[in-house]
C-alpha positions as CSV (number, residue, x, y, z in Angstrom):
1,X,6.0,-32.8,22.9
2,X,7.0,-36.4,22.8
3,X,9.9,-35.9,25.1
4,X,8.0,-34.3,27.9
5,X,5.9,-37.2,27.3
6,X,8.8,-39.7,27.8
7,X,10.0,-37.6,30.7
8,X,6.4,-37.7,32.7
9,X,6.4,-41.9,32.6
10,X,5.1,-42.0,36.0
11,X,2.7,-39.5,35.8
12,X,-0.7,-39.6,36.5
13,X,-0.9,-35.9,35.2
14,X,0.1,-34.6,31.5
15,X,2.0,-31.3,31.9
16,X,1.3,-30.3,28.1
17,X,-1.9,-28.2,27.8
18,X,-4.2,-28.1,25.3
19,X,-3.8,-25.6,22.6
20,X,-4.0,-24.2,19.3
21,X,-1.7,-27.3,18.5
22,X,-2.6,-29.8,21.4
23,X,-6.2,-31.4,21.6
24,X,-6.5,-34.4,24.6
25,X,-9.0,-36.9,23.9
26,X,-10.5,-39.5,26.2
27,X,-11.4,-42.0,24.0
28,X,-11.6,-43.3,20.2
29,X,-15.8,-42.5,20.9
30,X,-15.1,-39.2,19.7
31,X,-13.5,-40.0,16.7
32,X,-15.7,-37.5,14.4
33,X,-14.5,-34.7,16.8
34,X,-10.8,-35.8,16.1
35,X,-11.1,-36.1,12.3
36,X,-12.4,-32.2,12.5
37,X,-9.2,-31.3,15.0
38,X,-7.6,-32.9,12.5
39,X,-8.2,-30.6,9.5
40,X,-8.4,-27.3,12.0
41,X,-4.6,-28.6,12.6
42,X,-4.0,-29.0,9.0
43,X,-5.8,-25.5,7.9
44,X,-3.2,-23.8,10.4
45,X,0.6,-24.5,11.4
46,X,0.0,-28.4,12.6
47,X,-0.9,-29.9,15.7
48,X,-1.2,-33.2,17.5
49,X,-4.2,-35.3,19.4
50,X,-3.2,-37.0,22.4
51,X,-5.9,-40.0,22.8
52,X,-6.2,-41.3,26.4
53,X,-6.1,-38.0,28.0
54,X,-8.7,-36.9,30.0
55,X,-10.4,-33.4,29.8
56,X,-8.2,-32.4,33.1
57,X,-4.8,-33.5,31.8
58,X,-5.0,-36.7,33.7
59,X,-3.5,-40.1,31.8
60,X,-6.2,-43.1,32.0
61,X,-5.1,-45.0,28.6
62,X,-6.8,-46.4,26.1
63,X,-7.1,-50.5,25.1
64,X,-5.4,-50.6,21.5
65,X,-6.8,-53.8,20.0
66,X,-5.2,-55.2,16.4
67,X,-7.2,-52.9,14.1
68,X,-7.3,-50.1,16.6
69,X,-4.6,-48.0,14.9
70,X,-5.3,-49.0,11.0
71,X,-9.0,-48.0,11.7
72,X,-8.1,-44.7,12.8
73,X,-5.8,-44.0,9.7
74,X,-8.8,-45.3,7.2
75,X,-11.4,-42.4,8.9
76,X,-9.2,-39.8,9.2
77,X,-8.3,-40.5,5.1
78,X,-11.9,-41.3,4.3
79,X,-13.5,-38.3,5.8
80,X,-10.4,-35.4,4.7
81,X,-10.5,-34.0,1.5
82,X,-7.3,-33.3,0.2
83,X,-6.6,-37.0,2.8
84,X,-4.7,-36.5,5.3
85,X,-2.4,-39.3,6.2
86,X,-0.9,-38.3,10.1
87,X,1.9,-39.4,11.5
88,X,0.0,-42.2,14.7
89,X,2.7,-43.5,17.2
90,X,1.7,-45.4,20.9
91,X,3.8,-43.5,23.9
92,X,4.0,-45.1,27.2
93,X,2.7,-42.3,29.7
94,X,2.6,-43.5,33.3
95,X,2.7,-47.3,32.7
96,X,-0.5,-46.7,30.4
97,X,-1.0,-46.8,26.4
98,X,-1.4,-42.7,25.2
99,X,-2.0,-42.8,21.1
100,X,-0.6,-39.4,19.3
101,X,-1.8,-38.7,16.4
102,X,0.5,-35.8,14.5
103,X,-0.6,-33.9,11.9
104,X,1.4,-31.7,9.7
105,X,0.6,-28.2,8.0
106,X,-1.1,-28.0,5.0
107,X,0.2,-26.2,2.0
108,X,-2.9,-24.2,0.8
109,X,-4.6,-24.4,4.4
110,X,-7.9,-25.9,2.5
111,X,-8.6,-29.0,3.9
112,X,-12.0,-30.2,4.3
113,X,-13.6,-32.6,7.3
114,X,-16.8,-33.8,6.6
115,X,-17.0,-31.6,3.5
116,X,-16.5,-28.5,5.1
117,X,-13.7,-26.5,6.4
118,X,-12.5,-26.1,10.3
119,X,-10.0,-23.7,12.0
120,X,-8.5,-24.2,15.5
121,X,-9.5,-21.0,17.7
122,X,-7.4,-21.2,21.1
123,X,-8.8,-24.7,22.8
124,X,-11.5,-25.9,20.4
125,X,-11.7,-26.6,16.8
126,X,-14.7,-24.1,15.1
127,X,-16.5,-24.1,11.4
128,X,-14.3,-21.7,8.9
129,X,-16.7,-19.5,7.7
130,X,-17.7,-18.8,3.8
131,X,-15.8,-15.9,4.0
132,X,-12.6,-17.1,5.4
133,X,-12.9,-20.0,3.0
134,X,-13.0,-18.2,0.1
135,X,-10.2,-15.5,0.9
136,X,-8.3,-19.6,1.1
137,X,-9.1,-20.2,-1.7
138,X,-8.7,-16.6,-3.6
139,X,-4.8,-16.7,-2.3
140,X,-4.3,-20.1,-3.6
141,X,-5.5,-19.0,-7.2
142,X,-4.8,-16.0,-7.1
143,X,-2.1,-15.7,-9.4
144,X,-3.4,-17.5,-12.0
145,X,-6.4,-15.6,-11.8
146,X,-5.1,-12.2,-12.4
147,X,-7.5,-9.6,-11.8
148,X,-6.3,-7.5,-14.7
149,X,-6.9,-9.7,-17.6
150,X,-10.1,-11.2,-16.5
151,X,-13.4,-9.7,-18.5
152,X,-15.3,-7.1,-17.3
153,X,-18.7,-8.6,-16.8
154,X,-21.5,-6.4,-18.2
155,X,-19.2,-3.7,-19.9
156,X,-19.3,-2.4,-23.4
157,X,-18.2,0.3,-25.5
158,X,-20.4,2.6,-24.3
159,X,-18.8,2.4,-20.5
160,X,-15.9,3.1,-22.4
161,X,-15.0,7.4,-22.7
162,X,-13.6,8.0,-26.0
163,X,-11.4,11.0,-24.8
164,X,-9.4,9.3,-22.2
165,X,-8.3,6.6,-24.9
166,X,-7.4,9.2,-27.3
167,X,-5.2,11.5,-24.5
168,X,-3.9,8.0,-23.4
169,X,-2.6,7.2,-26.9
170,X,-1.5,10.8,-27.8
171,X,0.5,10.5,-24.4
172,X,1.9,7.1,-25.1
173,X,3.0,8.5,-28.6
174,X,4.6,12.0,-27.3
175,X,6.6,9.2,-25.1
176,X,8.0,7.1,-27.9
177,X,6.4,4.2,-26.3
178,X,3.2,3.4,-29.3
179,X,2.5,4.6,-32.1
180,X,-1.6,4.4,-33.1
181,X,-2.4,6.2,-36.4
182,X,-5.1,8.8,-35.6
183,X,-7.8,7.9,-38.0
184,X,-8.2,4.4,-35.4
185,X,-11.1,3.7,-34.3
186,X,-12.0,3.4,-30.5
187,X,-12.4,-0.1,-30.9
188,X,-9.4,-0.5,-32.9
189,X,-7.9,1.3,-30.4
190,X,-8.7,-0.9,-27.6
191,X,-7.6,-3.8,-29.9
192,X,-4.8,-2.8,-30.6
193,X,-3.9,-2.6,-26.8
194,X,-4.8,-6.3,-26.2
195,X,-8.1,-4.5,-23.9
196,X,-10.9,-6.9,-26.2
197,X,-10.8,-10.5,-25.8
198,X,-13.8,-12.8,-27.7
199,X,-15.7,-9.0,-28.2
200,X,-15.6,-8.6,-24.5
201,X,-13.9,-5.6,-21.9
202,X,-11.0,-6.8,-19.6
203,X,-11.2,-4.9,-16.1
204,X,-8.0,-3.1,-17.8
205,X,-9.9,-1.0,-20.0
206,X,-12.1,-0.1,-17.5
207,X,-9.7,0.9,-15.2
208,X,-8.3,3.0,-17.1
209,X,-10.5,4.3,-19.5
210,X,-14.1,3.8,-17.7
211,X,-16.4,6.6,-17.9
212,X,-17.3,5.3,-14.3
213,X,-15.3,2.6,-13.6
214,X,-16.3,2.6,-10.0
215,X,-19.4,1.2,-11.1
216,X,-17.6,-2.0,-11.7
217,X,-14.9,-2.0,-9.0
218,X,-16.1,-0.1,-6.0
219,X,-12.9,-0.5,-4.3
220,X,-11.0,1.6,-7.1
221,X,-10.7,4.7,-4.8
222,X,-9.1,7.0,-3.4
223,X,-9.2,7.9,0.2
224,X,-7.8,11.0,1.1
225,X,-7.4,13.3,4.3
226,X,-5.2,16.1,5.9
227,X,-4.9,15.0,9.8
228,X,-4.5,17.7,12.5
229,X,-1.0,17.9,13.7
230,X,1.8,14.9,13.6
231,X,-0.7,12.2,15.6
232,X,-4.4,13.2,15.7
233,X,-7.3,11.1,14.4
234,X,-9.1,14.5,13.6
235,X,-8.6,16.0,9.9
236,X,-9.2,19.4,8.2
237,X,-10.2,17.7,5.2
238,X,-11.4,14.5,4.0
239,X,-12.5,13.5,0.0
240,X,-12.8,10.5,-1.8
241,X,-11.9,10.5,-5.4
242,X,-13.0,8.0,-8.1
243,X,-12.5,7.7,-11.7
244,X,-10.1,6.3,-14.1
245,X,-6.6,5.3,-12.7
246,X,-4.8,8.6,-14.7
247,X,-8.3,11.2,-12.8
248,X,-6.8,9.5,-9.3
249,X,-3.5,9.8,-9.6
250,X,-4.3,13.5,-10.7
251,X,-6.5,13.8,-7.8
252,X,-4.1,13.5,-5.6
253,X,-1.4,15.1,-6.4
254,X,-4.2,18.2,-6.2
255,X,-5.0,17.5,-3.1
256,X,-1.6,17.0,-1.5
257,X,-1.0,20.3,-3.8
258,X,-3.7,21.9,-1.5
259,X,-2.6,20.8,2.2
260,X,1.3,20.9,2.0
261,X,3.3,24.5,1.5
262,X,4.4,25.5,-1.9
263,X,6.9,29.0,-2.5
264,X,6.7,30.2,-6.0
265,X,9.6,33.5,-6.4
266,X,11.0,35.0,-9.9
267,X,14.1,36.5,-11.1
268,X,13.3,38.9,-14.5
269,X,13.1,36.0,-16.7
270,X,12.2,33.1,-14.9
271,X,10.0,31.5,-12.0
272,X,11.1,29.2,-9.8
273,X,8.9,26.4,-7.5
274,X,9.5,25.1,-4.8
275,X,7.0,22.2,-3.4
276,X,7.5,20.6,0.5
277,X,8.1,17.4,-0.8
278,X,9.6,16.5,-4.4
279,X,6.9,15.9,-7.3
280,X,8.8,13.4,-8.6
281,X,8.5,11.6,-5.5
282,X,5.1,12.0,-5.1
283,X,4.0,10.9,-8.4
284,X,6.1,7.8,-8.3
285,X,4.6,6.6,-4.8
286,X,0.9,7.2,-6.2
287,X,1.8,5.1,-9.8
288,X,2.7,2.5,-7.8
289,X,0.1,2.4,-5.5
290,X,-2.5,2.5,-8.5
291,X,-0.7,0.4,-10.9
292,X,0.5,-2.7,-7.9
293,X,-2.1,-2.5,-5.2
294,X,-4.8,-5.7,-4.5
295,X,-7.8,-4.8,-7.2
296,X,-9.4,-8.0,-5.4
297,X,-9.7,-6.5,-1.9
298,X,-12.7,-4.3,-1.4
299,X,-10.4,-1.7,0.7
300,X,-9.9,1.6,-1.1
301,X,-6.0,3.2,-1.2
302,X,-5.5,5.7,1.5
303,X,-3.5,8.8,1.4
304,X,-3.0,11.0,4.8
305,X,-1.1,14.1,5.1
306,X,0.2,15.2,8.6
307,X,2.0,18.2,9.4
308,X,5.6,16.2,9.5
309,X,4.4,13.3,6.8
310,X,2.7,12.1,4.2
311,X,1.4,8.1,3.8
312,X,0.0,6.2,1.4
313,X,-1.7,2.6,1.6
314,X,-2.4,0.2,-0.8
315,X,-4.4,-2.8,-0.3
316,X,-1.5,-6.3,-1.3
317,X,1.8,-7.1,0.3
318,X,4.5,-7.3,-1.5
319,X,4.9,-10.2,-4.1
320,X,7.1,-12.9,-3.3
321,X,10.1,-12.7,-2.7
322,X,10.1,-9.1,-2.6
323,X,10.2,-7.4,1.1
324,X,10.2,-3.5,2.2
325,X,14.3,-3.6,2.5
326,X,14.8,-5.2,-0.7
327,X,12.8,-1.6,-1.9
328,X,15.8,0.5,-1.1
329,X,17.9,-1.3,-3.5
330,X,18.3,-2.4,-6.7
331,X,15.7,-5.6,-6.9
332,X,13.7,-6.6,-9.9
333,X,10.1,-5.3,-11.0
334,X,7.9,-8.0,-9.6
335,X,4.1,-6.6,-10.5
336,X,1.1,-7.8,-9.1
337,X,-1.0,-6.5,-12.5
338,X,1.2,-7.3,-15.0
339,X,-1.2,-6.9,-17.8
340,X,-2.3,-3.5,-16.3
341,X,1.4,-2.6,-15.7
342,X,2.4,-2.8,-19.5
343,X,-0.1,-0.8,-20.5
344,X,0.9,1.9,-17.9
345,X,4.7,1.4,-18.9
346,X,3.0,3.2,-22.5
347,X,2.7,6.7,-20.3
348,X,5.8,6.2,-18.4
349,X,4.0,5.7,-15.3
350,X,6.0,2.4,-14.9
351,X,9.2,1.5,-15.8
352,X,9.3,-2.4,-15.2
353,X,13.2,-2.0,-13.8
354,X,12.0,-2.0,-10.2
355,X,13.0,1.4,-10.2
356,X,9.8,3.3,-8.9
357,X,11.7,3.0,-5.0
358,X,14.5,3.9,-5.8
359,X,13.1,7.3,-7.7
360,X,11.0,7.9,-4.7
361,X,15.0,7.9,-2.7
362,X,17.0,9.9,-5.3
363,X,14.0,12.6,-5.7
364,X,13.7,12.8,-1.7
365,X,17.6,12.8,-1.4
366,X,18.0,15.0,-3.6
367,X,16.2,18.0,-1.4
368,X,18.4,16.6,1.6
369,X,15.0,15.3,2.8
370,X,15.2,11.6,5.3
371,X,14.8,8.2,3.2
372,X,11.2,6.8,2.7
373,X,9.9,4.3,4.9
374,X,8.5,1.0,3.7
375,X,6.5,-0.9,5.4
376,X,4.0,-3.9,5.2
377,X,1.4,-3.1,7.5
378,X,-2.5,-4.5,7.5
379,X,-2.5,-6.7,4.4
380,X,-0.4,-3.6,2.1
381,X,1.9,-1.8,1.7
382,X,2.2,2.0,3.0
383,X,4.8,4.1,2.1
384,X,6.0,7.2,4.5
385,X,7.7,10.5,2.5
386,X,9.3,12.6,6.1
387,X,8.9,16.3,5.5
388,X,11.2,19.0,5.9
389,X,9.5,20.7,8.5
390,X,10.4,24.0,9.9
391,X,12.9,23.8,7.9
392,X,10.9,24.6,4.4
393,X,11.1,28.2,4.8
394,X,14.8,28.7,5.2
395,X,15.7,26.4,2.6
396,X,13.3,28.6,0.4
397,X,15.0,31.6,1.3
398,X,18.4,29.9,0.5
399,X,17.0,29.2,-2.6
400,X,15.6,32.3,-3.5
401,X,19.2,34.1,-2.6
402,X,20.7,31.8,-4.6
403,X,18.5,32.4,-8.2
404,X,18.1,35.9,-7.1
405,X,20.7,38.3,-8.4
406,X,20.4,40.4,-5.1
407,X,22.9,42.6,-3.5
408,X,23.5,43.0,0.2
409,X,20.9,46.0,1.5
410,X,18.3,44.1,-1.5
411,X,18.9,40.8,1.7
412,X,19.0,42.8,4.8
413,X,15.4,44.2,3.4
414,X,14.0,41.0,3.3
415,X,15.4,40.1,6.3
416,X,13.6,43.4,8.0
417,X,10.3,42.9,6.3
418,X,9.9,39.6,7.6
419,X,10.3,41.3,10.6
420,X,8.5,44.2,10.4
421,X,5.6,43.1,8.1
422,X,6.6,45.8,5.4
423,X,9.3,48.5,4.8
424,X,9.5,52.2,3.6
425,X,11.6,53.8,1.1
426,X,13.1,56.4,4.0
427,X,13.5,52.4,6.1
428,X,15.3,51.5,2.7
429,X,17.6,54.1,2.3
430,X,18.6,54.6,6.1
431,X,19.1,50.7,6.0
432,X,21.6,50.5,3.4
433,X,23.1,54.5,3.9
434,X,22.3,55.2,0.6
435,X,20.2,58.2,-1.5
436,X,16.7,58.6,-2.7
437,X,17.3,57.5,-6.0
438,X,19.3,54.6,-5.4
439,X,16.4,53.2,-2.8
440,X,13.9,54.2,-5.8
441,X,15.6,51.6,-8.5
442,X,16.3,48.7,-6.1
443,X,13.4,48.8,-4.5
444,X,11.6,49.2,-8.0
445,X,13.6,46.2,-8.9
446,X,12.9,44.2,-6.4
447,X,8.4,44.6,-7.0
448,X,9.7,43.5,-10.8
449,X,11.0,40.5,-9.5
450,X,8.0,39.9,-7.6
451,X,9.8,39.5,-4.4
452,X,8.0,42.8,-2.7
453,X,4.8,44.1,-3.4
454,X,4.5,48.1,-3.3
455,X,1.4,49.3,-1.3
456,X,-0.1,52.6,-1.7
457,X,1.8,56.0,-3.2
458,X,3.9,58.8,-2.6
459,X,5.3,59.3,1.5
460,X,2.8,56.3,2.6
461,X,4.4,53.7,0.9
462,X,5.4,50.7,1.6
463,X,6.5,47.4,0.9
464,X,5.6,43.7,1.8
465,X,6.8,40.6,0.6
466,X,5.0,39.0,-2.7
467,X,3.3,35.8,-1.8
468,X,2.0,35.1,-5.4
């Protein structure tokens, strides 16, 4: 800004508009105005005050007497809290003395005029409100405030549900990751997994053993809905689930269960499934949504199944100096709940390698399925699992062919029932030129395997294929 300054000397017009980062003052009259500009400036990305500018850009100068400047560095300090201490140089603009006053960016963005907090809005320098204020302040402490560990104000045993502690500790035992004796009792139990500090509940134990812990934390929810289509805003179903973080997570997977396609075939010993998108995959997006996401933002996760896709948000970015590429591959484990990550790690719903991603890739990868997209997007993180589209049902039938011990006319059959809805046993046997009997047994075969169904008796009947 200086240089265009130096390059207008004969100007009667500045050619630098006012901004976000440029205020023009008249005078020094309005010095009270300037010390507020001067914290907006300060709560943003920085900015500068031209003094002896008029409203309409035009140069008129200002008298600098000996205290002039010295004065105006005392107010600024004496009225800012953290004290501000700008950078105030004299230009020459058009033969006439312009002061600049340049203030730089503040570190935490909490800066105070007056006592109380300004922003810079376009042109003009507004209050910060409580709320604004506050989320400041929240992001400056934030990390050594962790929501996790802090106690759970008005909780006590009796919030507590006694079975989820003891299927909790029976899990972390069948996983070789703690070992509780069984006579312990619930309190012992909670002790022993650091969830009582002083005689008082962390927000841990509630989250995860709560008998309603959205009583506490309204925000611990899930939002769930299956959208019409690839792009529409209208669903077929919508729920919310609450409960402890294991009931979500549990929850979910149901619901996605419900509203994506799932083929279920046998062979004579065994049954095979095959889900639309990898389990694996799926639980490994929602333990990290649960076990990383923002507990101190009052939005809810959100999970959204579309006919091509499936999302899930959590409220909180990424940690620094993780980003979404640094997800696809190897990076370290970063949490934003540590505390409540540890105790997770117990039921192997986290790892602490950083690995959670990269699971998500191999599982998704490993059914020839697209890469998962990661993305910040409005103040979290959502992750995007691509389905496999028209595709599913030829892959199952690959599949099925593959575990199935079938011979050729057993293949053509299926082939002509999906076709033709059903087949006979006279279809059958002119199908593969082959007798009576011979239809009989492989056709009786194939109802054992559960591949057809057999439908009515005697000349009438007929075939369809099993859909379990």
């Amino acid at each position: 800004m200086v240089s265009c300054i130096m390059k207008i000397k004969h100007s009667k017009q500045i050619r630098i508009s006012e901004s976000t980062t440029v205020e023009w003052k008249q005078s020094l009259a309005t010095i009270d105005e300037m010390i507020k500009t001067a914290a907006a400036f300060a709560n943003a990305e920085g900015g500068r005050i031209f003094i002896g500018i008029s409203k309409k850009g035009e140069v008129v100068g200002i008298q600098i007497g000996k205290g002039t400047l010295e004065n105006l560095v005392n107010r600024i300090g004496q009225h800012t809290d953290p004290m501000l201490h700008p950078k105030i140089t004299v230009k020459k603009v058009g033969g006439k003395d312009v002061i600049v006053v340049e203030v730089k960016e503040s570190h935490d963005h909490l800066v105070l005029a007056f006592g109380r907090p300004y922003k810079r809005v376009g042109r003009s320098t507004v209050k910060m409100s409580k709320d604004e204020y506050e989320r400041l302040i929240y992001e400056k402490y934030k990390y050594s405030l962790q929501f996790d560990e802090m106690i759970c104000k008005g909780a006590s045993l009796k919030d507590i549900d006694d079975d989820k502690v003891f299927r909790f500790l029976n899990k972390a035992k069948k996983e070789k990751r703690l070992v509780v004796p069984e006579n312990t009792t619930l309190k012992d139990s909670l002790l022993r997994l650091n969830l009582i500090k002083n005689g008082k509940l962390n927000n841990t134990a509630i989250l995860l053993f709560g008998k309603d812990p959205q009583k506490f934390f309204v925000q611990a929810k899930i939002r769930a809905a299956r959208f019409k289509g690839a792009d529409s805003h209208d669903y077929i179903d919508m729920k919310v689930f609450d409960g402890a973080i294991q009931e979500l997570r549990e929850k979910a997977l149901a619901f996605i269960a419900e509203h994506t396609r799932h083929a279920v075939f046998f062979d004579a010993n065994q049954r095979f499934d095959k889900w639309e998108y990898p389990i694996r995959a799926l639980e490994e997006m929602l333990n990290n949504a649960l076990a990383h996401r923002d507990y101190w933002s009052n939005a809810n996760i959100h999970l959204a199944i579309y006919d091509d896709r499936i999302e899930v948000w959590n409220p909180g970015e990424l940690p620094e100096p993780l980003t979404p590429a640094m997800l696809k591959r190897k990076h370290n484990s970063i949490p934003r709940n540590g505390f409540l990550a540890d105790r997770l790690f117990y039921i192997r719903y986290i790892e602490h390698w950083g690995r959670g991603t990269n699971r998500i890739m191999e599982a998704m990868r490993e059914e020839k399925l697209s890469d998962p997209v990661f993305e910040e997007l409005s103040g979290g993180l959502n992750v995007t699992l691509i389905g496999p589209g028209k595709s599913f049902e030829k892959a199952i039938e690959d599949q099925k062919l593959h575990k199935l011990d079938l011979n050729e006319r057993q293949k053509k059959a299926m082939e002509y029932v999906k076709e033709n809805g059903s087949i006979k046993r006279s279809e059958y046997m002119k199908l593969g030129g082959i007798s009576h009997k011979t239809a009989h047994l492989e056709l009786k075969e194939m109802v054992n395997q559960r591949i057809f169904i057999q439908q009515g008796r005697g000349p009438s009947t007929r075939y369809v294929i099993y859909t379990g």
